[in-house]
C-alpha positions in Angstrom: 0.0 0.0 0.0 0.9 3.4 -0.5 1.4 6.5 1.5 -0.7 9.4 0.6 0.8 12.5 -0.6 1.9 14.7 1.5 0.2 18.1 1.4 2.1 21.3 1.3 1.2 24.6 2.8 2.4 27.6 0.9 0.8 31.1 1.6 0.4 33.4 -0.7 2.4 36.6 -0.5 -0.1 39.5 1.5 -2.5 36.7 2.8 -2.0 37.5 6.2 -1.7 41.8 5.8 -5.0 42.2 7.3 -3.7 40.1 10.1 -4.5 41.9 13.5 -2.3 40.8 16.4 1.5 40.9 16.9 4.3 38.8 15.6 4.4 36.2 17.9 1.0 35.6 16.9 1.0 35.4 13.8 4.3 32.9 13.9 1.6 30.5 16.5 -0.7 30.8 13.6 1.1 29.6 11.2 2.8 27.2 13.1 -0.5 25.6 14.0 -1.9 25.3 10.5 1.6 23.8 9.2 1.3 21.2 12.2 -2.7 20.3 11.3 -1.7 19.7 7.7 1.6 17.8 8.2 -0.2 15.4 10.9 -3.9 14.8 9.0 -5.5 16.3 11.3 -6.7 18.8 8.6 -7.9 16.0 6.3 -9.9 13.9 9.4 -11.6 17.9 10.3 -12.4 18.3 6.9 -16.4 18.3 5.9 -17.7 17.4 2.7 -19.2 21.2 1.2 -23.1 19.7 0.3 -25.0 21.9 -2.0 -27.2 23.0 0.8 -24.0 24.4 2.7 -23.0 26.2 -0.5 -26.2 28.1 -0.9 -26.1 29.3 2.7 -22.4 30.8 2.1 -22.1 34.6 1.6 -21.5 35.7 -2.2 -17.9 36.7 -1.0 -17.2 33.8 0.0 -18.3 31.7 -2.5 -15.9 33.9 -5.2 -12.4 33.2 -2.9 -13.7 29.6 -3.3 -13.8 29.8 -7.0 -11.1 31.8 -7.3 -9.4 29.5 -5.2 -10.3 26.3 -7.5 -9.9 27.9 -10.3 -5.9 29.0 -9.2 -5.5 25.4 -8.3 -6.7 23.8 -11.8 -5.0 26.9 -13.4 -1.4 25.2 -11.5 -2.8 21.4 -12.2 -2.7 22.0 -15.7 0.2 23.9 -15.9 2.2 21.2 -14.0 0.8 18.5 -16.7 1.7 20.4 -19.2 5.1 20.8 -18.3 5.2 16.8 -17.5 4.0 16.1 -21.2 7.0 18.3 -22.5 
């Protein structure tokens, strides 16, 4: 059997400006969501989004979702291209 792949964490430069509380903080912060990813933690928390949930979501936060999956396939396919090279 195989080991799942590992997830990576990698924050997007400016994602945290609008952070509001001091260094030390913000490195805990961090820190705790590199430690829920790199143990599975994040993946056993996880809830499947129904379509009932999605309705309910603000309009916001619906886009940043999108935007979101869309950046992701955007990377996907850029990576497969660049394997079929």
């Amino acid at each position: 059997m195989t080991e799942p792949k590992k997830l990576k964490v990698t924050f997007a430069p400016g994602c945290f400006d609008n952070f509001d509380g001091t260094q030390e903080e913000l490195d805990a912060l961090i820190k705790e969501i590199e430690d829920v990813i790199s143990t599975g933690e994040l993946l056993e928390r996880s809830e499947e989004l129904d379509q009932e949930t999605w309705d309910e979501l603000p309009t916001d936060v619906k886009l940043q979702i999108l935007g979101a999956v869309e950046e992701y396939d955007d990377d996907a396919e850029e990576a497969r291209r660049r394997r079929l090279n």
